[in-house]
C-alpha positions as CSV (number, residue, x, y, z in Angstrom):
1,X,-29.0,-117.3,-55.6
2,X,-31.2,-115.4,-53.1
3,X,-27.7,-113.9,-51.0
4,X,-26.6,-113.2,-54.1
5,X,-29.5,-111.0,-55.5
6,X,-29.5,-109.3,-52.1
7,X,-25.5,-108.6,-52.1
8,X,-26.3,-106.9,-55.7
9,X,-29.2,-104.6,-54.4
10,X,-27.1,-103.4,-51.1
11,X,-24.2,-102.7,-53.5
12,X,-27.1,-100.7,-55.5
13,X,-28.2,-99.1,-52.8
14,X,-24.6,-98.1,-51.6
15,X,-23.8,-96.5,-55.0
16,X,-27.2,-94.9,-55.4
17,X,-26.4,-93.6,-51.7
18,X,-23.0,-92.6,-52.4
19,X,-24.3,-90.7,-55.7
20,X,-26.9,-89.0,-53.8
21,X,-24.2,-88.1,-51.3
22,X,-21.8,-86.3,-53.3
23,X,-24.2,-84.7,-55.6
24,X,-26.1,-83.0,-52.6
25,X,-22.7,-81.9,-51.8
26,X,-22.3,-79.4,-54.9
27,X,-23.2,-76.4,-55.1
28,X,-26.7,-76.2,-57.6
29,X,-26.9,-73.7,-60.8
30,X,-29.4,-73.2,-62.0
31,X,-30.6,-74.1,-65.4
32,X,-32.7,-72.6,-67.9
33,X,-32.7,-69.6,-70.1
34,X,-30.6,-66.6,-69.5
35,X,-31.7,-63.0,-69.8
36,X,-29.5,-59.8,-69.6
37,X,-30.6,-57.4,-67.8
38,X,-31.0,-53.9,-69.5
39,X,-31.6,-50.3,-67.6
40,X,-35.2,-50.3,-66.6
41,X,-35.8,-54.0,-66.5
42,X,-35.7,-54.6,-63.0
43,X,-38.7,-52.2,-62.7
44,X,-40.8,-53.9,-65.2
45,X,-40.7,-57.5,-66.8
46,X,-38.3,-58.8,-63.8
47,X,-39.8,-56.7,-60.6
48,X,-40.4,-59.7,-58.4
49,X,-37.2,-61.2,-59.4
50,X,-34.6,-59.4,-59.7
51,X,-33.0,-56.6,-57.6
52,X,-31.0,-54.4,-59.3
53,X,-27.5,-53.4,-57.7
54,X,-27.2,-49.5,-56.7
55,X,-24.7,-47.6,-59.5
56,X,-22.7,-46.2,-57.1
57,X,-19.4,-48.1,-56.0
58,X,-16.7,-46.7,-53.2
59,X,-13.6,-47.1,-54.4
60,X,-11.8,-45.7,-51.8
61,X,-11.4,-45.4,-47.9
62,X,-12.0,-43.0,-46.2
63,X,-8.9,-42.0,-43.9
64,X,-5.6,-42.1,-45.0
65,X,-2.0,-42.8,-42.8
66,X,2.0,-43.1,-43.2
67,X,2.7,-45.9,-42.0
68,X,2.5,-48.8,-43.7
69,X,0.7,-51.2,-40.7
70,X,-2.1,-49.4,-40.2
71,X,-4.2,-50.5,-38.3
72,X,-7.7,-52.0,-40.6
73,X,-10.0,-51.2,-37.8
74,X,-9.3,-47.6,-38.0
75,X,-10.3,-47.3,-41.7
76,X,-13.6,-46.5,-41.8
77,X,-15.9,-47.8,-45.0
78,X,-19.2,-49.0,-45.2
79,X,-19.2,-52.4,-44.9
80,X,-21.3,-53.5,-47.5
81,X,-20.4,-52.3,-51.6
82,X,-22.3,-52.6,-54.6
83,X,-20.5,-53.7,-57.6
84,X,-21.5,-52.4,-61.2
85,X,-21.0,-55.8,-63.3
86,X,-23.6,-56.3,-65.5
87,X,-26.8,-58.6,-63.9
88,X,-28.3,-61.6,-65.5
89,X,-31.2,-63.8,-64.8
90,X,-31.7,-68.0,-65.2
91,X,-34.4,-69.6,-64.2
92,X,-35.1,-66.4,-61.6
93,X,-31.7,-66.6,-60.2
94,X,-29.6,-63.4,-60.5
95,X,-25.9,-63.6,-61.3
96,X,-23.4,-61.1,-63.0
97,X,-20.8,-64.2,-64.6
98,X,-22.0,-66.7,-67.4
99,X,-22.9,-69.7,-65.8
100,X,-20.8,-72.1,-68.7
101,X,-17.7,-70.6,-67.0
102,X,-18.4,-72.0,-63.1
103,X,-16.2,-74.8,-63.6
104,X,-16.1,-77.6,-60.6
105,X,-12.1,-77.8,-59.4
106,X,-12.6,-81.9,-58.0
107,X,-13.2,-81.5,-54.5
108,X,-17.6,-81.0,-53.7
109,X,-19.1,-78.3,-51.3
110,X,-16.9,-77.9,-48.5
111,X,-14.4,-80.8,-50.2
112,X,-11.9,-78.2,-48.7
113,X,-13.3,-77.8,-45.3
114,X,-12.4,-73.9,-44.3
115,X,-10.8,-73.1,-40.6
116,X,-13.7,-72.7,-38.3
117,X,-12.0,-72.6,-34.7
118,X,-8.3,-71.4,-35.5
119,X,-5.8,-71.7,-33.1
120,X,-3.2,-69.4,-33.0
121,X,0.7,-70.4,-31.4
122,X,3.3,-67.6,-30.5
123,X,6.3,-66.7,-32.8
124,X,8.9,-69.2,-31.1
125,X,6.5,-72.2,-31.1
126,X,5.8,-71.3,-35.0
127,X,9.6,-72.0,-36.0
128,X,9.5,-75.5,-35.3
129,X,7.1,-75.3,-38.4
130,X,7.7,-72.3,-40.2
131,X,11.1,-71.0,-42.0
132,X,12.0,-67.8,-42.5
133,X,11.3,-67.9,-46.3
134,X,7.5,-69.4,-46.0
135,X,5.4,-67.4,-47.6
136,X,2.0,-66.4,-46.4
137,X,-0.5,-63.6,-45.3
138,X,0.4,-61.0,-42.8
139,X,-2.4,-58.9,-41.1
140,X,-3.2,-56.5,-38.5
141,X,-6.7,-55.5,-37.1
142,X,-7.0,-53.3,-33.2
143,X,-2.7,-53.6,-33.2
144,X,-3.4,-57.2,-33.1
145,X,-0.9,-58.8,-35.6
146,X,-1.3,-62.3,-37.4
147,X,0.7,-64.5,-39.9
148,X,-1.3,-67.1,-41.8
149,X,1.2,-69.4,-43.4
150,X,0.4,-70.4,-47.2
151,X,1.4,-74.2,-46.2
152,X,-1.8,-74.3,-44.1
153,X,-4.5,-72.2,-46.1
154,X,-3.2,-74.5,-49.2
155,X,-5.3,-77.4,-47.6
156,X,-8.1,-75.2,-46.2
157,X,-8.3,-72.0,-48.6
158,X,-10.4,-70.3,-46.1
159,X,-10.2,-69.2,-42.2
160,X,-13.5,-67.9,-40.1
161,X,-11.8,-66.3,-37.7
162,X,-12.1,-63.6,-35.2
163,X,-10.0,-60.7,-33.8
164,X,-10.3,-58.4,-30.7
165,X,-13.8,-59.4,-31.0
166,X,-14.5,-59.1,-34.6
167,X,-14.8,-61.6,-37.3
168,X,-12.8,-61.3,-40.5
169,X,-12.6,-64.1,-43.3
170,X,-9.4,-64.9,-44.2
171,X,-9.1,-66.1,-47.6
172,X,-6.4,-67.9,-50.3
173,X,-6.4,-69.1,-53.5
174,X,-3.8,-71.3,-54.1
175,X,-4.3,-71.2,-57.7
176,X,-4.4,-67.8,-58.2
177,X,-1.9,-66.7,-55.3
178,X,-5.1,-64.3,-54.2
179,X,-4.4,-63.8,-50.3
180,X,-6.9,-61.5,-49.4
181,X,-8.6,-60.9,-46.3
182,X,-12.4,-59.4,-45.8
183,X,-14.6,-58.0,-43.4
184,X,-17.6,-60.8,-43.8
185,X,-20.6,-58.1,-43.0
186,X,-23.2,-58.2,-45.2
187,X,-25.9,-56.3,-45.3
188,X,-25.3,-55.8,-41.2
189,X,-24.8,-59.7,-40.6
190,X,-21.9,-61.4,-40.4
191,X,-21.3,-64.1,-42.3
192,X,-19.3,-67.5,-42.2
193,X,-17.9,-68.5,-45.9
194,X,-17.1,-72.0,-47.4
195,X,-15.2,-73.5,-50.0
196,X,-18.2,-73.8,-52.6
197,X,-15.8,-76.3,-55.2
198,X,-16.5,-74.7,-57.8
199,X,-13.6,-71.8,-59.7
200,X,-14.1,-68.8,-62.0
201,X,-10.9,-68.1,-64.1
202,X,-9.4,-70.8,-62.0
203,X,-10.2,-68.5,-58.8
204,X,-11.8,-69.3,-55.6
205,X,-15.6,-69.2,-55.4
206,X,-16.6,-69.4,-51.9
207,X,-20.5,-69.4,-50.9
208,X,-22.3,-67.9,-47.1
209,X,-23.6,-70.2,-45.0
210,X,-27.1,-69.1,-44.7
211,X,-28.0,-72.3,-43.3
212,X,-30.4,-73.0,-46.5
213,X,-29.4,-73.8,-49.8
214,X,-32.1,-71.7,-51.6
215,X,-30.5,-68.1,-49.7
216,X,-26.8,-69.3,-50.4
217,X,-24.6,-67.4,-52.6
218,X,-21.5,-67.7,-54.5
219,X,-18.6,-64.8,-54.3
220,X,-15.7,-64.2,-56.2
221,X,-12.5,-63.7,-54.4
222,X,-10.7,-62.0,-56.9
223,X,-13.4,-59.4,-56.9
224,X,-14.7,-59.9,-53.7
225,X,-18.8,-60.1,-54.1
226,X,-21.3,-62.2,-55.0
227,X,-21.7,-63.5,-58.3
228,X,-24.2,-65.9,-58.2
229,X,-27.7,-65.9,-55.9
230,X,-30.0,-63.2,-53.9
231,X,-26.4,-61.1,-52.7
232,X,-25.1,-61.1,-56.6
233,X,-23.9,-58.0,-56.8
234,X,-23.0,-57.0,-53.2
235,X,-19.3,-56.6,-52.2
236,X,-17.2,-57.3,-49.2
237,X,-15.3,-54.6,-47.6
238,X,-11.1,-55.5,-48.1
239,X,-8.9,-55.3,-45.5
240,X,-5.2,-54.6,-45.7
241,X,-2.9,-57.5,-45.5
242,X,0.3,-58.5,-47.2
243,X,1.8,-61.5,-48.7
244,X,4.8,-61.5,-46.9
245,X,7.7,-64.0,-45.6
246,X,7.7,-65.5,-42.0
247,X,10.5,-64.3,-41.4
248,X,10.5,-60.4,-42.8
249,X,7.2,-60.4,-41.3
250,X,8.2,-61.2,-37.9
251,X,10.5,-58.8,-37.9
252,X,8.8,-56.2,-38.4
253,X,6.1,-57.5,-35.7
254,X,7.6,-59.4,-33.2
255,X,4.6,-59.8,-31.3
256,X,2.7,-61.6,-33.8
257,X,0.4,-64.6,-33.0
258,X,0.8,-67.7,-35.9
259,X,-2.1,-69.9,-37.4
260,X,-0.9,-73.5,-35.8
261,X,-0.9,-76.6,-37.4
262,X,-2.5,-79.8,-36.3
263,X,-0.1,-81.9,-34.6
264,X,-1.9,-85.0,-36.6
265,X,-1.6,-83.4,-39.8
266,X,1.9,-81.8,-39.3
267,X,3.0,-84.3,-42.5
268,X,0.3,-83.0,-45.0
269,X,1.0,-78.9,-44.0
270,X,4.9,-79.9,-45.2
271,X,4.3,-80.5,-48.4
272,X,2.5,-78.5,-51.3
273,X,0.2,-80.1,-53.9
274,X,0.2,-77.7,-56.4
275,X,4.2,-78.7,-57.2
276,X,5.9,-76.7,-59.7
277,X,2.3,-74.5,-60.5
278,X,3.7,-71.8,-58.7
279,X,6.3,-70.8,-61.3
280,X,5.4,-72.6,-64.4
281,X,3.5,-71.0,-67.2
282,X,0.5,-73.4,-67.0
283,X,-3.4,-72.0,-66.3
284,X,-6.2,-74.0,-66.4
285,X,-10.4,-74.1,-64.8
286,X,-11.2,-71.1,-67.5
287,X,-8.8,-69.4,-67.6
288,X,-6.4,-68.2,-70.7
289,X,-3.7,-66.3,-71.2
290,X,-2.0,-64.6,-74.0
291,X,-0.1,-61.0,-72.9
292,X,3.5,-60.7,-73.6
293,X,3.7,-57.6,-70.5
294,X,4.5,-59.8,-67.6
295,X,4.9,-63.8,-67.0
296,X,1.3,-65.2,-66.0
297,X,2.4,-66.3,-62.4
298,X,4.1,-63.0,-61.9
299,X,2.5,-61.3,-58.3
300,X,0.7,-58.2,-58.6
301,X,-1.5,-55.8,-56.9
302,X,-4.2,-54.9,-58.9
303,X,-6.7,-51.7,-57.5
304,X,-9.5,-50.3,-59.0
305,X,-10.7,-46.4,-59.1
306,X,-14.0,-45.4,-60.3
307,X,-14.6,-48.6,-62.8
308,X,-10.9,-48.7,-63.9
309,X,-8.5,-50.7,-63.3
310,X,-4.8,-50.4,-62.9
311,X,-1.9,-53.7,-61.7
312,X,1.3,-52.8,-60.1
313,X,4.2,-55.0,-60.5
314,X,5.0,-55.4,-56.7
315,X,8.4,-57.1,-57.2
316,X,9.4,-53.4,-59.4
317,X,8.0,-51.6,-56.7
318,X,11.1,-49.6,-54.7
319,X,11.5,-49.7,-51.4
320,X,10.3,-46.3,-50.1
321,X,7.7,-44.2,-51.3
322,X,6.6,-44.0,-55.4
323,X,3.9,-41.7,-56.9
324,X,2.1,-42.5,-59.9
325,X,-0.9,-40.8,-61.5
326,X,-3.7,-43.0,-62.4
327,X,-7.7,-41.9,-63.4
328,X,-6.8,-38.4,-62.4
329,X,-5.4,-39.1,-58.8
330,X,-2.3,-39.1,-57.6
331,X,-1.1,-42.4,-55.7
332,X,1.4,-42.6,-53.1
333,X,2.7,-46.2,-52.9
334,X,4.8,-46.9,-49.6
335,X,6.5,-50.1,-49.9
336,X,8.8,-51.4,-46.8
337,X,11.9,-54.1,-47.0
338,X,9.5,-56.5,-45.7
339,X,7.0,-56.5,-48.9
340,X,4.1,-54.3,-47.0
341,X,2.5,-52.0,-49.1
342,X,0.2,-49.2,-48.4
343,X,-1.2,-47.0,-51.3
344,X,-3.2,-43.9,-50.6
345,X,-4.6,-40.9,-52.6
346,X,-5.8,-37.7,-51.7
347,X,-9.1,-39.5,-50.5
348,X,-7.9,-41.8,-48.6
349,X,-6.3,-45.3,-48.6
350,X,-6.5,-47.9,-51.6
351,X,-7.5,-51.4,-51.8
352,X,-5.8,-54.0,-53.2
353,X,-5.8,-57.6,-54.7
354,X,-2.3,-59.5,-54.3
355,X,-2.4,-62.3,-57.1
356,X,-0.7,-63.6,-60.2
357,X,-0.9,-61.3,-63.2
358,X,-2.9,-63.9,-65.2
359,X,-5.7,-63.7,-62.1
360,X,-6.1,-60.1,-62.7
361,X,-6.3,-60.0,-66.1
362,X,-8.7,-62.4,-66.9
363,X,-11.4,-60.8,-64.7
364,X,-10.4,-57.1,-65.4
365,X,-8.8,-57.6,-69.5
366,X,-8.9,-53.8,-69.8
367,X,-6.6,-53.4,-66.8
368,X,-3.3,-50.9,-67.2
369,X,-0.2,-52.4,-66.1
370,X,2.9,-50.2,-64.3
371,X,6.1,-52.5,-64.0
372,X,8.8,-49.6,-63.9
């Protein structure tokens, strides 16, 4: 009787330990009641808690070239941005989206553990891998020129990594076909991300690892700031890169350097989880979708100019140069065989958001739409 009490209470303890486990390994909202934020607010009831975010938001860089690989590190752009999203307030913890739409997408905090060290294998090594028609994200910072192959970030969603000396955060959401990649300064420090497990209209939420929970924050990929904690509000700077094809993309840059596999997990980077997903009509983790313009998992590159927004059907783009007008500028879209785009105006060059067309619309619903 006695073994048997004390097999009951270690199997209590496991469980209570496993429960402890996991649940220290999600990310923590807060809980409470919500206030919105109104203009003078953060000057008087909600001083000491809550900073407001500046008004002003670049929109675009600020130097401008033909060619469609130009190189990110000669853009210049501060590297921190304030966004313009309305702020809230629970429990004295800023945010700018309700907290009822954080949805958890299985996996816990860093379920999906992000690419910390990459390693990086030449053009010839990456075909014993790789086929001409994989998909993933092409990149080029100080002429240094990268392919990060959609059949790795699927398991990993995010890649610390750094190039010519710089760190950039490399970034995926396999849900939301959002490749993007970021300059990770904020504020003057650079930042390592994680896979947070938790999803906003079924797009990545990645937090900074501050090294304590209580400074952490959440960011929104699709939007690319933070949307929950002390940086809601501030936004990454995005850097130029294109969802391309291996093959089209090397090309174009022969001298590229590949994201390698590991040898171990060779098996798992073959196949694709996510099935079917890619083409079907299906959305799910908060998000909805009811537009008859384009098919939901249709890929797009969405922009934004002065608080409007604008998505560009990047399959009806031509290949060469097209000119549209949009907010009162005049955009130059340069689009080669190989699926690079570069859009610039007057001011300078454009940033974009590569992603399926429900992605874009269900963070920016007021968004224009050119398809040709």
């Amino acid at each position: 009787m006695r073994s048997t009490t004390t097999i009951i209470l270690v199997l209590i303890l496991v469980i209570a330990g496993i429960i402890v486990f996991k649940n220290s390994r999600q990310f923590a909202l807060p809980d409470g009641e919500t206030i919105k934020l109104t203009e003078g607010e953060g000057s008087q009831n909600h001083s000491e808690e809550i900073i407001k975010p500046t008004k002003t938001r670049p929109n675009t860089q600020t130097t401008s070239s033909n060619t469609n690989n130009t190189d990110n590190s000669k853009v210049t752009e501060p590297t921190t941005l304030s966004s313009t999203r309305e702020l809230l307030v629970t429990d004295g913890v800023n945010h700018s989206i309700p907290l009822n739409e954080i949805l958890s997408g299985g996996p816990g905090k860093d379920g999906i553990p992000s690419i910390d060290d990459p390693k990086f294998t030449s053009v010839q090594s990456a075909k014993e891998f790789l086929n001409d028609t994989d998909v993933g994200l092409g990149f080029i910072w100080k002429g240094e020129a990268r392919f990060y192959p959609y059949q790795i970030l699927v398991w990993h969603e995010i890649v610390n990594d750094t190039i010519a000396g710089d760190r950039v955060l490399v970034t995926y959401c396999p849900l939301c076909a959002t490749g993007v990649v970021f300059d990770p300064t904020v504020n003057g420090i650079e930042r390592e991300f994680g896979v947070s497990g938790k999803l906003w209209q079924s797009n990545l939420l990645m937090y900074d690892r501050t090294g304590d929970g209580d400074t952490e924050s959440l960011w929104s990929q699709v939007l690319g700031e933070g949307v929950l904690g002390p940086e809601t509000g501030t936004r990454l700077k995005v850097l130029r890169a294109d969802t391309v094809q291996f093959g089209s993309w090397i090309k174009d840059h022969p001298d590229t350097t590949v994201l390698s596999v590991d040898t171990g997990e060779s098996r798992r980077y073959g196949s694709d989880p996510y099935g079917d997903y890619y083409t079907n009509e299906s959305v799910s983790f908060g998000a909805t979708f009811n537009d008859d313009r384009l098919h939901p998992k249709r890929f797009v590159l969405g922009i934004e100019i002065d608080g409007k927004f604008k998505a560009y059907d990047k399959d009806a783009l031509p290949i060469g140069e097209t000119t549209d007008t949009f907010n009162g500028n005049t955009i130059t879209i340069q689009k080669t065989s190989s699926g690079e785009v570069l859009m610039t105006t007057g001011k300078g060059e454009v940033s974009f958001i590569g992603g399926f067309w429900f992605s874009w619309l269900a963070v920016h619903p007021d968004t224009e739409l050119w398809k040709n």
